[in-house]
Residue, then its C-alpha position, 0 to 999 in steps of 0.5 A: x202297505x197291506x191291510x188296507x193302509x195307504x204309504x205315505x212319504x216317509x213310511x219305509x219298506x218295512x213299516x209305516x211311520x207313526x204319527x199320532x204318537x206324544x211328543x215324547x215318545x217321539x223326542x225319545x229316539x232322539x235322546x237315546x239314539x242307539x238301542x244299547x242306549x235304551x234296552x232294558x232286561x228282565x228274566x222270568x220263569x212260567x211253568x210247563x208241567x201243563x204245557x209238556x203234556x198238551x206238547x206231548x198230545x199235539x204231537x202223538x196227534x201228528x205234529x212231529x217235532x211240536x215244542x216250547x220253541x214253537x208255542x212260545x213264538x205263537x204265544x208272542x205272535x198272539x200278544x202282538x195281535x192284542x198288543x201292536x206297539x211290540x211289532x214296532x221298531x226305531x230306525x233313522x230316530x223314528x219310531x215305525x209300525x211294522x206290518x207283519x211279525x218277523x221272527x229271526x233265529x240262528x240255526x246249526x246245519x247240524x247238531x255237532x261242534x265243527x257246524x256251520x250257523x246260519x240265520x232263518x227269518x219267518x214272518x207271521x201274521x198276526x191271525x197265525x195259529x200254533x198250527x201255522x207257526x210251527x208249519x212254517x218255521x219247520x219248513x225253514x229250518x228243513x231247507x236249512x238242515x236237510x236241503x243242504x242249501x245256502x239262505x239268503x243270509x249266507x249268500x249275500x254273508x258270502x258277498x259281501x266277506x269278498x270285498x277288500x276290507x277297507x271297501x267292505x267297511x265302506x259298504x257297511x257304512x253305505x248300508x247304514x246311512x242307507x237303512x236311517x233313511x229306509x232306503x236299503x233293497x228290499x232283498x237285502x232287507x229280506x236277508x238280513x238278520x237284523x231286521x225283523x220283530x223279534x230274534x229268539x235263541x233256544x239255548x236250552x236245546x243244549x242244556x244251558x240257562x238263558x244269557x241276556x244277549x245284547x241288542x244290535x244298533x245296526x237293523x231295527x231288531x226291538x227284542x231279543x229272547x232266550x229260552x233256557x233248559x227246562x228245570x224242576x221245582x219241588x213245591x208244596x201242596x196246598x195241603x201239606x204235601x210236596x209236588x214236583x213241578x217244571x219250569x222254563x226260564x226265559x229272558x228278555x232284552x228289549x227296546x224301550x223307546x218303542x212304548x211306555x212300561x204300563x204297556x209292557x206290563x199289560x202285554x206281559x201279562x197276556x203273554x203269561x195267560x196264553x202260556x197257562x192256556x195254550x189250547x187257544x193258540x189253535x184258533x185264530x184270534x177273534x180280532x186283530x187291534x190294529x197299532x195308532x196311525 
């Protein structure tokens, strides 16, 4: 493991096991043995009218393509600097502390109907900047669009879709029983898409309100997040006047078992202050709380 952390028996390839949690957080996965047993959801809204402009001068300074997508994400990667129980995830029902954060999200080869989708995942640490998120995102999304070429996720997609259907079956099962005990190859974990922190869809790219998009049971994925089109408000003033605002609304569907909702709340919080102030994303973090043994 890295930053220092020794692996012990029962820490997987990609998390270490906690175990100084309460007896009932632990007995949790146990009860609610799937995620769909144990997702909750919620949507909100912040406000942009701010964030456009701060968006707009990051990118006549030179960062292209700079957007909501990428700030949010920096924002998330922040919280989980201060709030290290969201990097963590349940798997063979129990619960794991993951090192870096691990962003999942399906991309278009091109922006037209008849395009194919694949899936990019990049991982961040938790001292990454607005600068770092949206440099290292762009230049998966460059191989994926301009390069032309197949991820890892496509490849071994195309793999395994070869095999006779019963066998294929099989391997999944195989895989399954594979990942409760974390045992799965470490390529195949870096391929897949559902395995990471947190898998994110920008729908209001094209222009549609966010879903509620289901958890995966299979892989570890805690948290799903969907960002919808941007809108605006009519508001009034505090002096009788009527201003005109924008907002982005946004939901949420995550894994409850990973900790308790005063923790959600206080890291949500957080998040929020982050989105009102995003000037300071640009600067690394002055410290990284580590997550419980």
């Amino acid at each position: 493991m890295g930053n220092g952390v020794k692996r012990r028996w029962g820490d997987r390839s990609d998390g270490r096991r906690l175990r100084s949690l309460d007896a009932y957080y632990g007995f949790m996965p146990l009860i609610m043995k799937s995620r769909n047993d144990a997702f909750n959801f919620f949507s909100d809204s912040f406000e942009i009218t701010e964030i456009d402009k701060y968006l707009r001068e990051k990118r006549l300074a030179g960062s292209q393509g700079l957007g909501i997508l990428h700030l949010f994400l920096a924002a998330y990667v922040r919280v989980v600097c201060r709030y290290p129980a969201l990097n963590r995830f349940v798997s063979g029902q129990r619960i794991y502390s993951r090192e870096n954060i691990e962003f999942v999200m399906s991309v278009k080869k091109e922006m037209s109907a008849s395009a194919g989708e694949t899936s990019i995942k990049v991982s961040f640490k938790p001292s990454d900047t607005l600068d770092d998120v949206y440099h290292k995102i762009n230049a998966e999304i460059d191989k994926v669009r301009k390069q032309a070429r197949s991820t890892r996720t496509d490849t071994a997609a195309r793999a395994l879709m070869r095999l006779p259907r019963l066998l294929l079956k099989f391997v999944i099962f195989t895989l399954g029983v594979l990942d409760y005990f974390g045992k799965i190859p470490r390529p195949l974990m870096d391929a897949s898409p559902f395995h990471g922190s947190i898998i994110i869809t920008d729908i209001g790219s094209i222009g549609l309100p966010p879903i509620y998009h289901h958890l995966y049971n299979f892989g570890n994925l805690p948290v799903f997040v969907s960002l919808g089109a941007k809108r605006k408000a009519l508001e009034l003033t505090p002096d009788g006047g009527v201003e005109s605002r924008k907002y982005l609304d946004y939901t949420v569907v995550l894994d409850e078992r990973i900790c308790d909702g005063f923790y959600f709340s206080q890291a949500y919080r957080y998040l929020k202050s982050i989105l009102r102030d995003p000037r300071q994303l640009e600067h690394p973090p002055e410290e990284v709380t580590p997550d419980i043994d």
